[in-house]
C-alpha positions as CSV (number, residue, x, y, z in Angstrom):
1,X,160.0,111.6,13.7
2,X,159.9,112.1,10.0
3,X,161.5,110.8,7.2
4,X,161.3,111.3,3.0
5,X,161.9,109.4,-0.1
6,X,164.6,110.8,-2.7
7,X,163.1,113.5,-4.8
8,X,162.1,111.8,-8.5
9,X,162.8,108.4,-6.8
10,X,162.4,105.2,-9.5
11,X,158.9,103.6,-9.2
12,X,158.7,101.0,-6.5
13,X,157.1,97.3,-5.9
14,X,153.6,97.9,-4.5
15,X,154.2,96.0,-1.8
16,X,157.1,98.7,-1.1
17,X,155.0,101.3,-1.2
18,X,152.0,100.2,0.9
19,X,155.3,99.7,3.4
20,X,156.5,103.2,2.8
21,X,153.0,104.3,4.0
22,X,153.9,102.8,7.3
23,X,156.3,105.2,7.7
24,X,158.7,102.2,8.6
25,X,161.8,104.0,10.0
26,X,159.3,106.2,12.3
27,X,157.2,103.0,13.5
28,X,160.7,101.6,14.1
29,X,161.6,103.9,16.7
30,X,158.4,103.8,18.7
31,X,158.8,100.2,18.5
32,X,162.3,100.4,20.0
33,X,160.9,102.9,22.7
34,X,157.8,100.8,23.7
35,X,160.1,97.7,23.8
36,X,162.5,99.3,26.2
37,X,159.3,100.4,28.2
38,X,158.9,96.7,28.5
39,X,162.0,95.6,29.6
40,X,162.3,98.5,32.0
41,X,159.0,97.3,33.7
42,X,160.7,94.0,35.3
43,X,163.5,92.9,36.8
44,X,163.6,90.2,34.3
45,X,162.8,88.5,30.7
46,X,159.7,90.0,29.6
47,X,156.6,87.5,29.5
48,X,156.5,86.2,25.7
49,X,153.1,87.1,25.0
50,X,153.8,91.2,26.3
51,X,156.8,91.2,24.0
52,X,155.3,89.4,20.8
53,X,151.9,90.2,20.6
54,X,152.4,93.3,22.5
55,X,155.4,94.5,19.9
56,X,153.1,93.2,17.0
57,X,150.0,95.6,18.3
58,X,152.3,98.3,18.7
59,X,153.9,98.5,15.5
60,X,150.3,97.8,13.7
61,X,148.8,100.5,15.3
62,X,151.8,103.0,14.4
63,X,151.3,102.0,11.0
64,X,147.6,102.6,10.9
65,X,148.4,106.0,12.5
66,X,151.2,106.6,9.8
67,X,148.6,105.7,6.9
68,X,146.1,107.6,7.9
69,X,148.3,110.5,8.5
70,X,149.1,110.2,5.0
71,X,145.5,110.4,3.4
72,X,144.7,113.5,5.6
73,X,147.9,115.2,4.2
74,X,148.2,113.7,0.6
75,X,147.0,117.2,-0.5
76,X,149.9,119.3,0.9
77,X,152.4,116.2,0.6
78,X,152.3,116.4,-3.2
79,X,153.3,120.2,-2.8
80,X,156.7,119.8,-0.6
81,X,159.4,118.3,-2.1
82,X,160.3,116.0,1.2
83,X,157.2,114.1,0.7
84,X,155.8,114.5,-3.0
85,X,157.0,111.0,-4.1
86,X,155.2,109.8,-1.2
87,X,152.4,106.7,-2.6
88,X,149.8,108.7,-2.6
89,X,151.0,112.2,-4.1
90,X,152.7,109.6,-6.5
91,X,149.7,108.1,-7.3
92,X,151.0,104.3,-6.9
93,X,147.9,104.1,-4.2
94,X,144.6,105.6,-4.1
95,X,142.8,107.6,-0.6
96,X,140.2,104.8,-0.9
97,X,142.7,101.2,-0.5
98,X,144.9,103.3,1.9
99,X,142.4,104.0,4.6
100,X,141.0,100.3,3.5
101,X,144.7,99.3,4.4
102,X,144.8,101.5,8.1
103,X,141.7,100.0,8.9
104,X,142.5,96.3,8.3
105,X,146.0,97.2,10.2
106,X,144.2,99.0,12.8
107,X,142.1,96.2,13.5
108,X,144.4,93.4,13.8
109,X,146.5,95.8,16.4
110,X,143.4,95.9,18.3
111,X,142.6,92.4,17.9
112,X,146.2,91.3,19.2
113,X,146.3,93.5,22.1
114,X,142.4,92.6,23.4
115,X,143.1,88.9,23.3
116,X,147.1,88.6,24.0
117,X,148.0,91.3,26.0
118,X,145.3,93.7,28.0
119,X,142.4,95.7,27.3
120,X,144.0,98.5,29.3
121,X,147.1,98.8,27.0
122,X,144.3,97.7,23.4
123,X,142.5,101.1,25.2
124,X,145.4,103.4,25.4
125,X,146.9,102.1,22.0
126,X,143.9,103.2,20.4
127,X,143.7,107.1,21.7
128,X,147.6,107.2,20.8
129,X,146.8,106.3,17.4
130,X,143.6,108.6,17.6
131,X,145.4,111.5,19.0
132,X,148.3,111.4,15.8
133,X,145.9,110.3,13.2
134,X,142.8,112.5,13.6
135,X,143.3,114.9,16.4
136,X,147.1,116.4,15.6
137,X,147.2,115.5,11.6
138,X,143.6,116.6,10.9
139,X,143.4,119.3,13.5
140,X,146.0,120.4,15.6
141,X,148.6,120.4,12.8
142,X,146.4,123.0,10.6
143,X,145.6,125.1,13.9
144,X,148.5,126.1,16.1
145,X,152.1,126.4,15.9
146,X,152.1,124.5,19.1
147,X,150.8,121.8,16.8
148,X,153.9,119.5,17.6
149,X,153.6,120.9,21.5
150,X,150.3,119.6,22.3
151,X,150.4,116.4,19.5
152,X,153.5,115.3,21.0
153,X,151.5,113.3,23.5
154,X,150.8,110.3,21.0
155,X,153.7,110.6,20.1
156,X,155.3,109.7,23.6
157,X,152.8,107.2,24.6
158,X,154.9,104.1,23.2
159,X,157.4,103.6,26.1
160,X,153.7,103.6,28.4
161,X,151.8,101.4,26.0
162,X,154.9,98.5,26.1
163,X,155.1,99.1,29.9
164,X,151.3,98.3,30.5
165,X,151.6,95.3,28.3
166,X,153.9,94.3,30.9
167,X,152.5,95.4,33.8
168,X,148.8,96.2,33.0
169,X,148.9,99.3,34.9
170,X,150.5,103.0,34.7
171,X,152.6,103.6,36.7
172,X,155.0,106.4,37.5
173,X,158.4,105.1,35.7
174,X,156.3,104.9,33.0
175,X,155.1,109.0,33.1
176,X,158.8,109.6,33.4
177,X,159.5,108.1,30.1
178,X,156.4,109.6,28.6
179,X,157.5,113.0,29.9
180,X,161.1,112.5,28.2
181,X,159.6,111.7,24.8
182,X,157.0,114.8,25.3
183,X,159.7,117.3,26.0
184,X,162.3,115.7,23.0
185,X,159.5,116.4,19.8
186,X,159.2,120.3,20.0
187,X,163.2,120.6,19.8
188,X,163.2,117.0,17.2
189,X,160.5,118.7,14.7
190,X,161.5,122.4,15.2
191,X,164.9,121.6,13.7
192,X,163.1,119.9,10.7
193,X,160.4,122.9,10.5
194,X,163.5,125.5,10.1
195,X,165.0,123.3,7.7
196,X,161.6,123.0,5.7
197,X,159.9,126.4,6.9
198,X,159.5,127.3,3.2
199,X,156.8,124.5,2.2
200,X,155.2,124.6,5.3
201,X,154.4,128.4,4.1
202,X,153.7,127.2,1.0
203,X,150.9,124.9,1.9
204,X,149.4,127.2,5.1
205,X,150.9,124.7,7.9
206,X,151.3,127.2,10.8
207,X,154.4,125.7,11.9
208,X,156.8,127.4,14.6
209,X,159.0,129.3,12.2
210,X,156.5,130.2,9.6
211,X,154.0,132.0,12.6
212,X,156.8,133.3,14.2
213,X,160.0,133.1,12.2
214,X,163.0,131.3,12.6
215,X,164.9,133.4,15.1
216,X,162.2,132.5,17.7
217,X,162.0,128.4,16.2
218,X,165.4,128.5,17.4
219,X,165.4,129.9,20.2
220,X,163.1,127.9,21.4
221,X,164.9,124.8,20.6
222,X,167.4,125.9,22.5
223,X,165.3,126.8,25.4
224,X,163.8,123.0,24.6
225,X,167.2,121.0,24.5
226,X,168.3,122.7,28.4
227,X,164.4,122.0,29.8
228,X,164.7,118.4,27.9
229,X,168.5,117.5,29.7
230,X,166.7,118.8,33.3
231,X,163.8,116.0,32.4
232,X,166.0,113.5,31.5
233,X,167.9,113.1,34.7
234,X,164.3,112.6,36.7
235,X,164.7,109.0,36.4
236,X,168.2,109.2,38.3
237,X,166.6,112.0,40.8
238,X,163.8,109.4,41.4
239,X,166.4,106.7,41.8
240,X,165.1,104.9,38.9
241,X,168.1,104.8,37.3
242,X,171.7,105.0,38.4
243,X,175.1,106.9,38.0
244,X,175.6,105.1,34.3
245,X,172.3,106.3,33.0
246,X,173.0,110.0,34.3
247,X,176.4,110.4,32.9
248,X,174.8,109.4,29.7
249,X,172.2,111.5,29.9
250,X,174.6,114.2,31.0
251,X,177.0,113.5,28.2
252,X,173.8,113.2,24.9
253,X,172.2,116.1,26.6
254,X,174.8,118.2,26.3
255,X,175.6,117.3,22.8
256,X,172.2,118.0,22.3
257,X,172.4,121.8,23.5
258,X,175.7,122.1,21.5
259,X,174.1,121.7,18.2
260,X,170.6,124.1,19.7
261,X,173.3,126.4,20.4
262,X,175.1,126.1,16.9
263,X,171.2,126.0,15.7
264,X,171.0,129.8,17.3
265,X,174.0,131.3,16.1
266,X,173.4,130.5,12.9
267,X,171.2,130.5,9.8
268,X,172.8,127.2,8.0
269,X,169.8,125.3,7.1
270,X,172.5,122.4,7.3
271,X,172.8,122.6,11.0
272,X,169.0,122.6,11.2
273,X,169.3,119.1,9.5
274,X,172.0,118.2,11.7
275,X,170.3,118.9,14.5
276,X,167.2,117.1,13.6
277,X,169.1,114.5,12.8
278,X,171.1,114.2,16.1
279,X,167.6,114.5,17.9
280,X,167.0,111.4,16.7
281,X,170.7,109.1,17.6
282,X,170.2,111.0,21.1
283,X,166.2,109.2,21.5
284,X,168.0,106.2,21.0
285,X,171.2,106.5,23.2
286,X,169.2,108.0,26.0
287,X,166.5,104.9,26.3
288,X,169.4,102.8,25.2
289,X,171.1,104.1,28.2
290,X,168.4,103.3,30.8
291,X,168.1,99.7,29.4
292,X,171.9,99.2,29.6
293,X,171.6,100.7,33.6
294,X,168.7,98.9,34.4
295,X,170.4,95.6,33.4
296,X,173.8,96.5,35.5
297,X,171.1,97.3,38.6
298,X,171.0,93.3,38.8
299,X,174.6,92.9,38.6
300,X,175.2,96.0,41.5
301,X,177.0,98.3,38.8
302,X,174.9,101.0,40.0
């Protein structure tokens, strides 16, 4: 889930750019996801507390994660074009009132979720944002090309952490979702790392394609999309979901494998961005999907 301001942007409001540090159109997606974790947890309207203060601890703690992310990478940001008019590589805001920022975000998320919601999902919040923030961006990201592999699992927590808000437990729906994010990053973030393979050599990131080159990146996003269209229709083999669901999930995963394939057979860094940015409409139709089935459920569609 990334995103980029325009190369030699115009300065913006400070209070723009301590939002661009949120990373606002990531932190909007694993909003959406944890919310539809939420409603996929009960039958019915979601207790208000669960979807306010729950929502509200969510998208705090994302944006903690996202500052924090930045500070670690500020360095290698300022080198790649996608990111060097970032607020820190900019110089519009310094290391020291960014983390001062995460913190007091990171706190109120906390706060929130301990008082409003459950400890359980305050708990598993906090190694989510742990596991992006310190472990992948500080770590795993200068480590392994299976950086996005094995980091992916913060990634996917959302749809868990707004189905324990709910629920205050984990239960297996819950994994499923988990498991459909977790198999979606390597494919979403290969695409962007073929398109961007150049700076990532350029700044010793030891992504996919620089390690191994880009015939093998996309191959493996192929290889990716196929596994990730087999996980999606678990929640239809575990008759979680209905028919509606799995012809949409038939229908985005194989779109999804049409572009990998188009990914393979070519070398057009412009299908590389296409795919990336398919990977992301197809999150959002898929969990879209399962909220539109599990509402037809109580009218007997399915």
């Amino acid at each position: 889930m990334a995103e980029s301001i325009p190369l030699d942007a115009p300065p913006l409001p400070l209070w723009r750019e301590y939002l661009e540090l949120c990373k606002p159109r990531v932190v909007a997606l694993i909003c959406f996801t944890a919310v539809v974790g939420m409603l996929l947890a009960v039958p019915g309207m979601v207790p208000l507390n669960a979807l306010l203060a729950g929502n509200l601890g969510i998208f705090l703690a994302a944006s903690s994660a996202a500052v924090v992310n930045q500070v670690v990478d500020a360095r290698i940001d300022a080198q790649m074009d996608r990111t060097r008019n970032r607020p820190l590589p900019n110089g519009s805001i310094t290391s020291s009132q960014a983390l001062v920022f995460a913190a007091v975000l990171g706190l109120l998320s906390m706060s929130l979720l301990v008082v409003w919601v459950n400890v359980l999902t305050a708990v598993l919040t906090f190694a989510s944002l742990i596991g992006y923030a310190v472990i992948y961006t500080r770590y795993l990201k200068r480590a392994t090309p299976q950086n996005i592999v094995i980091g992916g699992a913060a990634g996917a927590a959302p749809p868990v952490l707004g189905w324990t808000a709910v629920t205050g437990s984990v239960d297996p729906p819950a994994l499923l979702l988990f498991l459909i994010i977790f198999v979606w990053t390597p494919p979403h973030f290969w695409a962007l790392a073929i398109r961007r393979h150049e700076e990532y050599a350029r700044v010793n990131i030891p992504m996919l394609p620089v390690t191994h080159g880009l015939a093998y990146t996309r191959l493996h996003v192929l290889l990716y999309s196929a596994l990730l269209l087999a996980v999606s229709l678990l929640p239809f083999a575990t008759r979680f979901a209905g028919w509606p669901y799995a012809l949409a999930a038939l229908l985005l995963g194989g779109r999804f494998i049409q572009w990998a394939v188009r990914l393979y057979r070519t070398q057009d860094s412009a299908v590389a961005s296409a795919t990336f940015r398919f990977s992301i409409t197809y999150l959002m139709g898929l969990f879209a999907a399962l909220l539109i089935d599990h509402y037809l459920a109580g009218y007997g569609v399915r």
